[in-house]
N, C-alpha and C positions, 0 to 999 in steps of 0.2 A: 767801143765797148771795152772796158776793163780786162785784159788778161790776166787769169788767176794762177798764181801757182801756188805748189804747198810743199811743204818739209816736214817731215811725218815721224816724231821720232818716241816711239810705243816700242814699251816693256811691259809686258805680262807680269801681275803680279807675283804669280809662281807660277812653275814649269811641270805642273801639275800636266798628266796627260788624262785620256778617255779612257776612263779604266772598263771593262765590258765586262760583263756576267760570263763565268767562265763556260756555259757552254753555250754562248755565243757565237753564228759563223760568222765568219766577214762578210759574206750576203747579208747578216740577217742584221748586222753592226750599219753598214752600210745604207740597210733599207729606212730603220730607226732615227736615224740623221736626215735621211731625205726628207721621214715624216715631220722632224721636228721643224725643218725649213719651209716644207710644203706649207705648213701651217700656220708659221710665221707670218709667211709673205702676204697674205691677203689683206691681211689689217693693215700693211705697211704703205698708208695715202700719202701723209706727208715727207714721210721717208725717202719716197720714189723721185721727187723731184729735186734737192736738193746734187749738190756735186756732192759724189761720190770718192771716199779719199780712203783704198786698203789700206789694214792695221797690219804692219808687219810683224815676225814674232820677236824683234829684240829691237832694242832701245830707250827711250826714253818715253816718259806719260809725261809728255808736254809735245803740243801741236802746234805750228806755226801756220796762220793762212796766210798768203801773200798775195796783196793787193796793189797791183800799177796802177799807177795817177796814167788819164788819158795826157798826151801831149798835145802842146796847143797850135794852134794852128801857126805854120812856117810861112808869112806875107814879108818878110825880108826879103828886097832883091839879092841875090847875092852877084857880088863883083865880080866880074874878070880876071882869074887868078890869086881873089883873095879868099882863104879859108878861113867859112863862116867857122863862127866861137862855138858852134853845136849845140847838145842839151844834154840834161842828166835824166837819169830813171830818176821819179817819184814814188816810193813803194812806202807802203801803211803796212804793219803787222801787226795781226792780229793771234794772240797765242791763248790756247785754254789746256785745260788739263783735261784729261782722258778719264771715266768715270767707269766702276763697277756696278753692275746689276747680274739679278740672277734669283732663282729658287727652285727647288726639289720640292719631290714626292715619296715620301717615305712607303714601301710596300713590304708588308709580313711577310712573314714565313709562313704563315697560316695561309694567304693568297696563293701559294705555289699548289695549294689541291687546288685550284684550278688552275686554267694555265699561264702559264708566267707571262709567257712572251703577249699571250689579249691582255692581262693587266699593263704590262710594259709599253702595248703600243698605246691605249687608250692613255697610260699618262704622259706618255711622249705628246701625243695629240693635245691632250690638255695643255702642257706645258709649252707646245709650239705656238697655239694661240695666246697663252697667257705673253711670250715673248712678243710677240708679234702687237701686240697692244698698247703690253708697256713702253716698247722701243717707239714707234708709235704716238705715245701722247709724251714722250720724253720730247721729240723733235718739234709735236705739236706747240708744246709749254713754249719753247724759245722761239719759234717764227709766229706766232698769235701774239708776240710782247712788243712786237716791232713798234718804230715811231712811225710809221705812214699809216692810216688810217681818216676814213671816213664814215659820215653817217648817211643813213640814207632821211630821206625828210620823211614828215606823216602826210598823208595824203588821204584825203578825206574828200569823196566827189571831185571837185573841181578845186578844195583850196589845199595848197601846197605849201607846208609850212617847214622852214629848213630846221634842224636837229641839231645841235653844238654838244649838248652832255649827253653822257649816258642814259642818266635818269631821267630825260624826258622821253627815252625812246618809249613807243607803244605799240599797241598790234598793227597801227597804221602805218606804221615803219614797216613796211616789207618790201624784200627785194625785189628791183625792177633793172629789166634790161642796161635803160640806161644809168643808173649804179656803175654796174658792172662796163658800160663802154666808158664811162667817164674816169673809173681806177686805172683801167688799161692805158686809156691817153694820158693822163698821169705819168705813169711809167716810162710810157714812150720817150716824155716831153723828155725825165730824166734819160734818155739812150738804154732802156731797158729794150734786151731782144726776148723775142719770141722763144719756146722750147725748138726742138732740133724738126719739130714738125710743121714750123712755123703758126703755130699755138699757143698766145696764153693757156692759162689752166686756174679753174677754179673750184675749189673745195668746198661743198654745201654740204649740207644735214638735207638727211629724207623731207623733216619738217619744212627748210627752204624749197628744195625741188617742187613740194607739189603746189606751192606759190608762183614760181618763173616757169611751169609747164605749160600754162594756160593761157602767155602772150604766144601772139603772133607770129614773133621772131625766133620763138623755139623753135630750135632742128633737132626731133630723137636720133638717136645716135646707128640707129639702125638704116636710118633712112640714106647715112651720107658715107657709113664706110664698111668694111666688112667687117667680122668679131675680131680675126686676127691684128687688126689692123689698131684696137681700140685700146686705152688703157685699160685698166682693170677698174673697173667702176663708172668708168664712162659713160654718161647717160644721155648726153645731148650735147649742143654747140651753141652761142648764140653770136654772130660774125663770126670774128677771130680768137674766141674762147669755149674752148672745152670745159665741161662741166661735169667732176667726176666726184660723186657720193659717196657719203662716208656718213654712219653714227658716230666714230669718234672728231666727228668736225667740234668745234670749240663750242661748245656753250656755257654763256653767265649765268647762271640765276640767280636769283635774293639769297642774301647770305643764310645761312642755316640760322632756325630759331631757336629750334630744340633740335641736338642730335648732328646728324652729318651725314654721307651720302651713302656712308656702311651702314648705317644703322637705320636708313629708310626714315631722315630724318626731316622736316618740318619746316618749311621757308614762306609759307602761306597761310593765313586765317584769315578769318571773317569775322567785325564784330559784330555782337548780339544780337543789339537795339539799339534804338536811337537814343543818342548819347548827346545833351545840349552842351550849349558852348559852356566852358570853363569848368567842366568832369577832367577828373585825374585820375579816374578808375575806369576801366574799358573792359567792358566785359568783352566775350569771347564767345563765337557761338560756336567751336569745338574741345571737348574735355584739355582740359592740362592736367597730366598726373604729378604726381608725386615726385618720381624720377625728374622728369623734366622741370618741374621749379626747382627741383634741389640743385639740377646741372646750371640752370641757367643764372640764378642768385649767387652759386656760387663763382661765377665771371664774373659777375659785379665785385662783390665780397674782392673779389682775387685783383682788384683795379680796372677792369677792363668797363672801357664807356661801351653801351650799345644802342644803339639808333633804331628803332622800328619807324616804317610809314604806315601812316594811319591815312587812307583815300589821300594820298600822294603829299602828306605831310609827314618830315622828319622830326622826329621826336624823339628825345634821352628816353631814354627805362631807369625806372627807380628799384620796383621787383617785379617779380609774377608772383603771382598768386593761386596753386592747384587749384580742381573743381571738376566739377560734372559738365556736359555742354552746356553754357548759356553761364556758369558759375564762375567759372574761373578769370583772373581778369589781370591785367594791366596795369602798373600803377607808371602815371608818366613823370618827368620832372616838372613839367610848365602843363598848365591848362589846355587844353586840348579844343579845337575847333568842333563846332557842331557835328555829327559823326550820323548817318544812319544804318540800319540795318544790314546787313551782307557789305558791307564798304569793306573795301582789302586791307587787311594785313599783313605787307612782308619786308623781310626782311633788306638793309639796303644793297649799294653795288647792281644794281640791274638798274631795270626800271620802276620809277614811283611807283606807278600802278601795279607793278607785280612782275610785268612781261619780261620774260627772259630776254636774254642777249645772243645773238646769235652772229659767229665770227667769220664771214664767208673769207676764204685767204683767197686772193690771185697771186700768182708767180710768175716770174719772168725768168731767164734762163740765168743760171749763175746767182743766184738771190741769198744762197744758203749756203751750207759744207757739213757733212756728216760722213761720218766713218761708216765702211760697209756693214752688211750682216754678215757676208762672206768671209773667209781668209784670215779666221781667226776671229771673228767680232761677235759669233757667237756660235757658244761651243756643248754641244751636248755630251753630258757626264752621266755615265751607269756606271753603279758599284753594287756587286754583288753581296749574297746574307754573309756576315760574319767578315766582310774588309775593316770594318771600324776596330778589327782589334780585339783588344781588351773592353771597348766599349761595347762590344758586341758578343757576350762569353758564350751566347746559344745560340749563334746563328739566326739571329729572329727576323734584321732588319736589313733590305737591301733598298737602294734609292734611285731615282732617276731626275734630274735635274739640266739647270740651264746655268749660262752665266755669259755675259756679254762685255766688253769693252766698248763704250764710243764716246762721243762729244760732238755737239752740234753749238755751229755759231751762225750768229746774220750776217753774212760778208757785204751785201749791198744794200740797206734800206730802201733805197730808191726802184729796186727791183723786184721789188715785193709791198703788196698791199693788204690792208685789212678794214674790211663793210660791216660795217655795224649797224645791224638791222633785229626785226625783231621777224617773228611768224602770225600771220593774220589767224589760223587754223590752231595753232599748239602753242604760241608764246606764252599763253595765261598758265601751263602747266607745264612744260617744261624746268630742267632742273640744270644747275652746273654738272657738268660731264667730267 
Protein backbone atom coordinates (compact mmCIF):
# COMPACT_ATOMS: atom_id res chain seq x y z
CA UNK A 1 0.00 0.00 0.00
CA UNK A 2 1.21 3.39 -0.93
CA UNK A 3 2.26 5.58 2.09
CA UNK A 4 0.82 9.09 1.80
CA UNK A 5 2.08 12.02 3.14
CA UNK A 6 1.43 15.75 2.65
CA UNK A 7 2.81 19.37 3.11
CA UNK A 8 0.18 21.72 3.60
CA UNK A 9 1.06 25.15 3.00
CA UNK A 10 -2.40 27.64 3.38
CA UNK A 11 -2.88 31.29 3.77
CA UNK A 12 -6.06 32.67 4.57
CA UNK A 13 -6.97 35.07 2.17
CA UNK A 14 -7.36 37.85 5.01
CA UNK A 15 -7.09 37.85 8.54
CA UNK A 16 -10.41 38.69 8.77
CA UNK A 17 -11.84 37.37 12.20
CA UNK A 18 -15.62 36.34 13.53
CA UNK A 19 -16.95 39.47 14.13
CA UNK A 20 -20.34 38.64 16.61
CA UNK A 21 -23.37 40.93 17.29
CA UNK A 22 -22.52 42.82 19.99
CA UNK A 23 -24.73 41.60 22.46
CA UNK A 24 -23.75 38.27 21.88
CA UNK A 25 -22.51 35.84 24.81
CA UNK A 26 -19.71 33.65 24.19
CA UNK A 27 -22.21 30.71 25.07
CA UNK A 28 -24.52 32.01 22.71
CA UNK A 29 -21.33 32.75 19.83
CA UNK A 30 -20.30 29.39 20.72
CA UNK A 31 -23.76 27.62 20.41
CA UNK A 32 -24.19 29.46 16.64
CA UNK A 33 -20.96 27.77 15.37
CA UNK A 34 -21.96 24.43 16.71
CA UNK A 35 -25.24 24.88 14.81
CA UNK A 36 -23.50 25.85 11.72
CA UNK A 37 -21.22 22.59 12.00
CA UNK A 38 -24.05 20.37 13.20
CA UNK A 39 -25.59 21.07 10.07
CA UNK A 40 -22.97 20.95 7.82
CA UNK A 41 -21.96 17.57 8.53
CA UNK A 42 -24.81 15.45 7.48
CA UNK A 43 -24.68 16.14 3.80
CA UNK A 44 -20.95 15.61 4.17
CA UNK A 45 -20.98 11.56 2.15
CA UNK A 46 -18.31 12.04 0.18
CA UNK A 47 -16.33 14.12 2.27
CA UNK A 48 -16.13 11.62 5.10
CA UNK A 49 -14.10 9.27 3.34
CA UNK A 50 -11.43 10.92 1.68
CA UNK A 51 -7.80 11.66 3.79
CA UNK A 52 -8.28 14.23 5.87
CA UNK A 53 -5.41 17.00 5.70
CA UNK A 54 -6.00 20.38 8.49
CA UNK A 55 -5.84 23.99 6.96
CA UNK A 56 -3.44 25.83 9.09
CA UNK A 57 -3.95 29.58 9.61
CA UNK A 58 -0.56 30.79 7.81
CA UNK A 59 1.03 30.00 4.73
CA UNK A 60 0.74 29.37 1.51
CA UNK A 61 -2.60 28.42 -0.98
CA UNK A 62 -0.68 25.78 -2.60
CA UNK A 63 -0.92 21.94 -1.39
CA UNK A 64 1.51 19.39 -2.07
CA UNK A 65 0.06 15.37 -1.86
CA UNK A 66 2.89 13.17 -1.57
CA UNK A 67 2.81 9.93 -3.20
CA UNK A 68 5.48 6.79 -2.64
CA UNK A 69 6.01 4.41 -5.33
CA UNK A 70 5.68 0.85 -3.54
CA UNK A 71 9.14 -0.82 -3.60
CA UNK A 72 9.89 -3.77 -5.54
CA UNK A 73 10.47 -6.84 -4.42
CA UNK A 74 14.18 -7.43 -2.90
CA UNK A 75 15.11 -11.35 -4.63
CA UNK A 76 18.85 -10.41 -4.66
CA UNK A 77 20.93 -12.75 -2.64
CA UNK A 78 22.96 -10.57 -0.97
CA UNK A 79 26.82 -11.62 -0.40
CA UNK A 80 28.80 -12.27 2.55
CA UNK A 81 30.10 -9.02 3.54
CA UNK A 82 29.12 -7.15 0.51
CA UNK A 83 26.85 -4.10 0.65
CA UNK A 84 24.04 -4.39 -1.39
CA UNK A 85 23.70 -0.87 -3.81
CA UNK A 86 20.21 -0.34 -1.95
CA UNK A 87 17.24 1.76 -3.23
CA UNK A 88 15.89 5.08 -3.63
CA UNK A 89 12.26 6.68 -2.51
CA UNK A 90 9.90 6.99 -5.59
CA UNK A 91 7.56 9.95 -4.71
CA UNK A 92 4.76 11.60 -7.41
CA UNK A 93 3.69 14.98 -6.35
CA UNK A 94 0.84 16.05 -6.77
CA UNK A 95 0.04 19.96 -5.92
CA UNK A 96 -3.33 22.13 -6.38
CA UNK A 97 -4.34 25.29 -5.00
CA UNK A 98 -6.64 25.85 -2.29
CA UNK A 99 -10.20 27.41 -3.28
CA UNK A 100 -12.65 29.97 -1.60
CA UNK A 101 -16.36 29.46 -1.13
CA UNK A 102 -18.96 30.88 1.06
CA UNK A 103 -22.34 33.01 1.45
CA UNK A 104 -24.47 35.11 3.70
CA UNK A 105 -27.77 36.00 4.84
CA UNK A 106 -28.51 39.55 4.92
CA UNK A 107 -31.20 40.14 8.10
CA UNK A 108 -33.11 43.68 8.70
CA UNK A 109 -33.39 45.74 11.24
CA UNK A 110 -36.96 45.41 10.84
CA UNK A 111 -36.36 41.49 11.91
CA UNK A 112 -34.98 42.53 15.29
CA UNK A 113 -39.00 43.21 16.40
CA UNK A 114 -38.88 39.77 16.53
CA UNK A 115 -36.25 38.13 17.94
CA UNK A 116 -32.85 38.21 16.60
CA UNK A 117 -31.08 35.59 18.03
CA UNK A 118 -34.61 32.82 16.20
CA UNK A 119 -33.73 34.69 12.97
CA UNK A 120 -30.01 34.18 13.48
CA UNK A 121 -30.17 30.63 14.48
CA UNK A 122 -32.68 29.73 11.67
CA UNK A 123 -30.15 31.28 9.19
CA UNK A 124 -27.25 29.83 10.75
CA UNK A 125 -29.30 26.52 10.16
CA UNK A 126 -29.89 27.27 6.69
CA UNK A 127 -26.48 28.31 6.00
CA UNK A 128 -24.96 25.16 7.78
CA UNK A 129 -26.81 23.00 5.30
CA UNK A 130 -26.34 25.14 2.41
CA UNK A 131 -22.36 24.56 3.43
CA UNK A 132 -22.61 21.16 4.05
CA UNK A 133 -23.93 20.49 0.32
CA UNK A 134 -21.87 22.58 -1.35
CA UNK A 135 -18.66 21.19 0.21
CA UNK A 136 -20.14 18.17 -0.55
CA UNK A 137 -20.88 18.10 -4.22
CA UNK A 138 -17.43 20.16 -4.42
CA UNK A 139 -15.68 16.78 -3.46
CA UNK A 140 -18.37 14.78 -5.23
CA UNK A 141 -17.53 16.75 -8.81
CA UNK A 142 -13.55 15.52 -8.58
CA UNK A 143 -13.87 11.84 -7.30
CA UNK A 144 -17.10 10.95 -9.77
CA UNK A 145 -14.38 12.21 -12.87
CA UNK A 146 -12.08 9.60 -11.89
CA UNK A 147 -10.59 7.16 -14.76
CA UNK A 148 -11.67 3.69 -13.28
CA UNK A 149 -15.00 3.09 -14.04
CA UNK A 150 -17.39 0.52 -15.19
CA UNK A 151 -20.88 -0.38 -16.60
CA UNK A 152 -23.03 -2.41 -15.45
CA UNK A 153 -24.74 -4.67 -18.49
CA UNK A 154 -28.69 -4.64 -19.47
CA UNK A 155 -30.12 -7.65 -18.34
CA UNK A 156 -33.35 -8.48 -19.61
CA UNK A 157 -34.67 -12.12 -18.24
CA UNK A 158 -31.99 -14.47 -18.98
CA UNK A 159 -30.01 -12.28 -21.89
CA UNK A 160 -27.10 -10.40 -20.50
CA UNK A 161 -25.81 -7.92 -22.86
CA UNK A 162 -22.57 -6.05 -21.73
CA UNK A 163 -22.66 -1.84 -21.80
CA UNK A 164 -19.38 -0.02 -23.30
CA UNK A 165 -21.04 3.65 -23.66
CA UNK A 166 -23.00 5.61 -21.79
CA UNK A 167 -25.66 6.05 -24.21
CA UNK A 168 -26.66 2.65 -24.32
CA UNK A 169 -27.12 2.52 -20.82
CA UNK A 170 -31.21 1.75 -19.89
CA UNK A 171 -33.34 0.93 -17.16
CA UNK A 172 -32.05 -2.49 -17.55
CA UNK A 173 -28.90 -1.41 -16.55
CA UNK A 174 -29.36 -1.73 -12.78
CA UNK A 175 -27.25 -2.33 -9.97
CA UNK A 176 -26.51 -5.87 -9.09
CA UNK A 177 -24.57 -7.38 -6.24
CA UNK A 178 -22.20 -8.58 -8.33
CA UNK A 179 -21.25 -4.96 -10.10
CA UNK A 180 -20.37 -3.98 -6.89
CA UNK A 181 -18.14 -7.35 -5.97
CA UNK A 182 -16.53 -7.22 -9.36
CA UNK A 183 -15.28 -2.98 -8.61
CA UNK A 184 -14.18 -4.16 -5.31
CA UNK A 185 -11.78 -6.99 -6.84
CA UNK A 186 -10.82 -4.60 -9.22
CA UNK A 187 -9.25 -2.53 -6.61
CA UNK A 188 -8.08 -5.20 -4.76
CA UNK A 189 -6.19 -6.55 -7.81
CA UNK A 190 -4.64 -2.79 -7.83
CA UNK A 191 -3.49 -3.24 -3.66
CA UNK A 192 -6.41 -1.19 -2.78
CA UNK A 193 -7.06 -1.70 1.18
CA UNK A 194 -10.24 -1.69 2.91
CA UNK A 195 -11.44 1.60 5.12
CA UNK A 196 -10.05 1.24 8.80
CA UNK A 197 -13.20 -1.10 9.50
CA UNK A 198 -12.01 -3.33 7.12
CA UNK A 199 -14.90 -2.21 4.56
CA UNK A 200 -15.19 -0.90 1.28
CA UNK A 201 -17.85 1.74 1.05
CA UNK A 202 -20.24 2.61 -1.45
CA UNK A 203 -22.18 5.55 -2.22
CA UNK A 204 -25.83 5.13 -3.93
CA UNK A 205 -28.88 7.28 -4.42
CA UNK A 206 -32.21 6.35 -2.58
CA UNK A 207 -33.29 5.52 -6.27
CA UNK A 208 -30.30 2.64 -6.41
CA UNK A 209 -30.98 1.27 -2.91
CA UNK A 210 -34.50 0.38 -3.53
CA UNK A 211 -33.12 -1.85 -6.54
CA UNK A 212 -30.07 -3.82 -4.55
CA UNK A 213 -32.58 -4.23 -1.34
CA UNK A 214 -34.37 -6.82 -2.80
CA UNK A 215 -31.39 -9.45 -3.52
CA UNK A 216 -30.70 -12.00 -1.48
CA UNK A 217 -27.30 -10.89 -0.38
CA UNK A 218 -28.59 -7.72 1.24
CA UNK A 219 -27.72 -7.39 4.86
CA UNK A 220 -29.93 -4.14 6.56
CA UNK A 221 -27.60 -2.41 8.42
CA UNK A 222 -29.57 -2.90 11.50
CA UNK A 223 -29.36 -6.39 11.45
CA UNK A 224 -25.29 -6.61 11.65
CA UNK A 225 -24.22 -3.70 13.86
CA UNK A 226 -25.42 -1.33 16.42
CA UNK A 227 -26.48 2.61 15.52
CA UNK A 228 -23.25 3.66 17.17
CA UNK A 229 -21.40 1.70 15.43
CA UNK A 230 -22.72 2.74 11.66
CA UNK A 231 -21.61 5.47 9.50
CA UNK A 232 -24.13 8.04 9.02
CA UNK A 233 -26.18 6.93 6.22
CA UNK A 234 -25.55 3.50 6.41
CA UNK A 235 -28.00 1.37 5.15
CA UNK A 236 -26.86 -2.02 4.55
CA UNK A 237 -23.77 -4.34 3.61
CA UNK A 238 -23.39 -6.64 0.80
CA UNK A 239 -19.99 -9.02 1.78
CA UNK A 240 -17.27 -6.68 2.43
CA UNK A 241 -19.09 -3.35 1.28
CA UNK A 242 -20.95 -1.02 3.13
CA UNK A 243 -23.58 0.87 1.46
CA UNK A 244 -24.25 4.34 2.78
CA UNK A 245 -27.13 6.79 1.06
CA UNK A 246 -27.03 9.94 -0.07
CA UNK A 247 -29.41 12.23 -2.49
CA UNK A 248 -26.47 14.02 -3.38
CA UNK A 249 -24.84 10.80 -4.98
CA UNK A 250 -23.96 11.83 -8.69
CA UNK A 251 -26.60 11.69 -11.26
CA UNK A 252 -26.39 12.29 -15.22
CA UNK A 253 -29.25 13.17 -16.88
CA UNK A 254 -29.97 14.33 -20.63
CA UNK A 255 -28.64 17.58 -21.12
CA UNK A 256 -31.19 20.41 -20.41
CA UNK A 257 -33.46 21.19 -23.52
CA UNK A 258 -35.04 24.31 -22.42
CA UNK A 259 -33.75 26.01 -19.12
CA UNK A 260 -31.56 24.21 -16.37
CA UNK A 261 -31.76 22.77 -13.07
CA UNK A 262 -32.60 26.39 -11.27
CA UNK A 263 -35.17 27.01 -13.42
CA UNK A 264 -36.93 23.49 -13.33
CA UNK A 265 -35.74 23.11 -16.65
CA UNK A 266 -36.79 20.46 -19.45
CA UNK A 267 -34.46 17.49 -20.68
CA UNK A 268 -37.45 15.15 -21.86
CA UNK A 269 -40.36 15.36 -24.46
CA UNK A 270 -42.52 13.27 -26.34
CA UNK A 271 -43.31 13.44 -29.89
CA UNK A 272 -46.78 14.01 -31.09
CA UNK A 273 -47.50 11.69 -33.85
CA UNK A 274 -46.42 9.51 -35.95
CA UNK A 275 -43.90 11.07 -38.09
CA UNK A 276 -42.75 8.86 -41.43
CA UNK A 277 -39.49 8.39 -42.51
CA UNK A 278 -37.61 11.55 -44.18
CA UNK A 279 -39.84 14.45 -41.79
CA UNK A 280 -37.61 17.38 -40.74
CA UNK A 281 -40.40 18.72 -38.53
CA UNK A 282 -41.12 16.85 -35.21
CA UNK A 283 -43.78 17.97 -33.67
CA UNK A 284 -43.86 17.76 -29.87
CA UNK A 285 -46.69 16.57 -27.92
CA UNK A 286 -45.86 19.23 -24.90
CA UNK A 287 -46.17 23.23 -25.42
CA UNK A 288 -42.83 25.14 -26.33
CA UNK A 289 -43.26 28.81 -25.36
CA UNK A 290 -41.93 31.60 -26.30
CA UNK A 291 -39.25 31.95 -23.92
CA UNK A 292 -37.85 28.81 -24.56
CA UNK A 293 -37.53 28.94 -28.63
CA UNK A 294 -36.01 32.25 -28.06
CA UNK A 295 -33.31 30.69 -25.46
CA UNK A 296 -32.70 27.82 -27.36
CA UNK A 297 -32.37 29.41 -31.18
CA UNK A 298 -30.46 31.72 -29.67
CA UNK A 299 -27.56 28.75 -28.80
CA UNK A 300 -27.77 27.86 -32.19
CA UNK A 301 -27.69 31.59 -33.46
CA UNK A 302 -24.71 32.01 -30.69
CA UNK A 303 -22.57 28.69 -32.61
CA UNK A 304 -23.41 26.13 -30.40
CA UNK A 305 -24.32 22.63 -32.31
CA UNK A 306 -27.08 20.77 -30.33
CA UNK A 307 -27.94 17.05 -30.59
CA UNK A 308 -31.49 15.74 -29.59
CA UNK A 309 -32.38 11.85 -29.56
CA UNK A 310 -35.34 11.23 -31.29
CA UNK A 311 -36.34 7.03 -29.92
CA UNK A 312 -32.53 6.60 -29.46
CA UNK A 313 -31.36 8.53 -32.64
CA UNK A 314 -28.82 11.55 -32.52
CA UNK A 315 -29.85 14.29 -34.46
CA UNK A 316 -28.50 18.11 -35.13
CA UNK A 317 -31.25 20.88 -34.34
CA UNK A 318 -31.73 23.35 -37.08
CA UNK A 319 -34.49 25.45 -34.58
CA UNK A 320 -37.48 25.09 -32.45
CA UNK A 321 -40.41 26.28 -33.22
CA UNK A 322 -42.94 27.69 -30.01
CA UNK A 323 -46.62 26.25 -29.99
CA UNK A 324 -49.39 24.87 -27.89
CA UNK A 325 -48.98 20.93 -27.13
CA UNK A 326 -49.12 18.86 -30.19
CA UNK A 327 -47.87 22.37 -32.20
CA UNK A 328 -44.80 23.19 -31.67
CA UNK A 329 -42.03 21.24 -33.23
CA UNK A 330 -38.46 20.44 -34.21
CA UNK A 331 -36.82 21.28 -37.12
CA UNK A 332 -33.77 18.61 -37.55
CA UNK A 333 -30.72 18.90 -40.02
CA UNK A 334 -31.05 15.36 -41.79
CA UNK A 335 -34.39 13.56 -42.34
CA UNK A 336 -35.32 11.86 -39.55
CA UNK A 337 -36.34 8.01 -39.30
CA UNK A 338 -39.97 6.95 -38.95
CA UNK A 339 -40.87 8.26 -35.46
CA UNK A 340 -44.18 7.32 -33.48
CA UNK A 341 -46.33 8.71 -31.03
CA UNK A 342 -44.98 9.30 -27.21
CA UNK A 343 -41.29 8.05 -28.62
CA UNK A 344 -38.65 10.03 -26.28
CA UNK A 345 -37.19 13.11 -26.72
CA UNK A 346 -34.10 14.08 -24.79
CA UNK A 347 -31.57 15.63 -24.56
CA UNK A 348 -27.84 13.90 -25.11
CA UNK A 349 -25.00 12.78 -22.37
CA UNK A 350 -27.11 9.97 -20.59
CA UNK A 351 -28.88 7.44 -22.15
CA UNK A 352 -30.49 7.34 -25.76
CA UNK A 353 -33.52 6.48 -24.53
CA UNK A 354 -33.73 9.11 -21.92
CA UNK A 355 -32.48 7.07 -18.66
CA UNK A 356 -30.43 8.80 -16.35
CA UNK A 357 -26.97 7.93 -15.21
CA UNK A 358 -26.48 6.99 -11.99
CA UNK A 359 -22.80 7.10 -10.28
CA UNK A 360 -22.54 4.62 -7.54
CA UNK A 361 -18.72 5.55 -6.14
CA UNK A 362 -16.72 2.56 -4.19
CA UNK A 363 -13.71 3.56 -2.20
CA UNK A 364 -10.99 2.09 -0.84
CA UNK A 365 -8.90 3.69 1.87
CA UNK A 366 -6.44 6.49 0.76
CA UNK A 367 -8.29 7.02 -2.58
CA UNK A 368 -8.68 10.84 -2.06
CA UNK A 369 -7.29 13.99 0.05
CA UNK A 370 -9.43 16.93 1.05
CA UNK A 371 -8.83 19.56 3.48
CA UNK A 372 -10.89 19.45 6.75
CA UNK A 373 -14.16 21.33 7.71
CA UNK A 374 -12.63 21.91 11.00
CA UNK A 375 -9.52 24.11 11.94
CA UNK A 376 -10.18 26.90 10.02
CA UNK A 377 -11.87 25.25 6.69
CA UNK A 378 -14.86 26.75 7.57
CA UNK A 379 -15.58 29.53 9.34
CA UNK A 380 -18.84 31.33 10.51
CA UNK A 381 -19.06 35.04 10.22
CA UNK A 382 -21.86 37.42 12.14
CA UNK A 383 -21.77 41.17 11.77
CA UNK A 384 -23.97 43.18 13.38
CA UNK A 385 -26.65 46.32 12.02
CA UNK A 386 -24.52 49.32 11.06
CA UNK A 387 -20.56 47.31 10.86
CA UNK A 388 -20.69 48.13 7.08
CA UNK A 389 -19.96 51.68 7.87
CA UNK A 390 -20.69 54.19 5.94
CA UNK A 391 -22.49 51.51 3.67
CA UNK A 392 -24.76 51.08 6.32
CA UNK A 393 -25.81 55.04 7.59
CA UNK A 394 -29.18 53.62 9.50
CA UNK A 395 -28.21 50.81 10.91
CA UNK A 396 -30.65 48.70 8.80
CA UNK A 397 -28.53 45.65 7.68
CA UNK A 398 -26.80 42.89 9.81
CA UNK A 399 -25.48 39.53 8.21
CA UNK A 400 -24.70 35.93 8.98
CA UNK A 401 -22.61 33.94 6.63
CA UNK A 402 -20.07 31.14 5.79
CA UNK A 403 -16.85 31.02 3.95
CA UNK A 404 -14.63 27.89 3.69
CA UNK A 405 -11.12 27.07 2.20
CA UNK A 406 -10.40 23.56 0.69
CA UNK A 407 -9.26 21.48 -2.23
CA UNK A 408 -9.82 18.03 -3.14
CA UNK A 409 -7.62 15.88 -5.41
CA UNK A 410 -7.63 11.74 -6.67
CA UNK A 411 -4.43 10.54 -5.12
CA UNK A 412 -4.92 6.93 -6.32
CA UNK A 413 -7.23 6.05 -9.14
CA UNK A 414 -6.79 2.60 -8.60
CA UNK A 415 -8.46 3.04 -5.18
CA UNK A 416 -11.46 4.19 -6.06
CA UNK A 417 -14.29 3.15 -8.57
CA UNK A 418 -17.09 4.41 -10.47
CA UNK A 419 -20.70 1.94 -11.71
CA UNK A 420 -22.45 3.32 -14.08
CA UNK A 421 -25.70 2.17 -14.06
CA UNK A 422 -29.15 3.24 -14.45
CA UNK A 423 -32.56 2.74 -11.98
CA UNK A 424 -35.25 0.17 -13.27
CA UNK A 425 -37.89 2.38 -10.88
CA UNK A 426 -36.81 6.24 -11.41
CA UNK A 427 -34.10 6.40 -14.34
CA UNK A 428 -36.92 7.38 -16.96
CA UNK A 429 -37.26 10.65 -14.58
CA UNK A 430 -34.68 11.40 -12.88
CA UNK A 431 -32.53 14.52 -13.57
CA UNK A 432 -28.54 15.71 -13.22
CA UNK A 433 -27.97 16.54 -9.54
Amino acid sequence: MFEIMTKLNLRLFDNTQTTLLADLSAEMKTYYEKQLIRNAEPALVYDRFGDKYPIPKNGGKTIEFRKYDPLPKALTKITEGVTPSGNKLKVTIITATVDQYGDYIEISDVLELTAIDRNLEESTMLLGSQSGRTRDTIVREIVCAGTNKSFTPSVDGTTITPILLRKDVTKKCKLRPKDVREMVAKLKRMNANPMEDGYFVAVIHPDVSCDIQDDKEWQESHKYAEPENLYNGEIGRIGKVKFVESTEAKIIGPKWIFGNAESNGVCRLHVHESEAAGSTAIKVKEAISAAQATEFNARITGGETIYLYFNKVRMAITSVTAGAAGAGYFTVAATAAALSADDIICGDGAGADGSAIYCTMVFGAHAYGITEVNGGGLQHIVKPLGSAGAADPLNQRATSGWKCLMVVERLVEAYMGRIEHSSEVYGAEAVSN
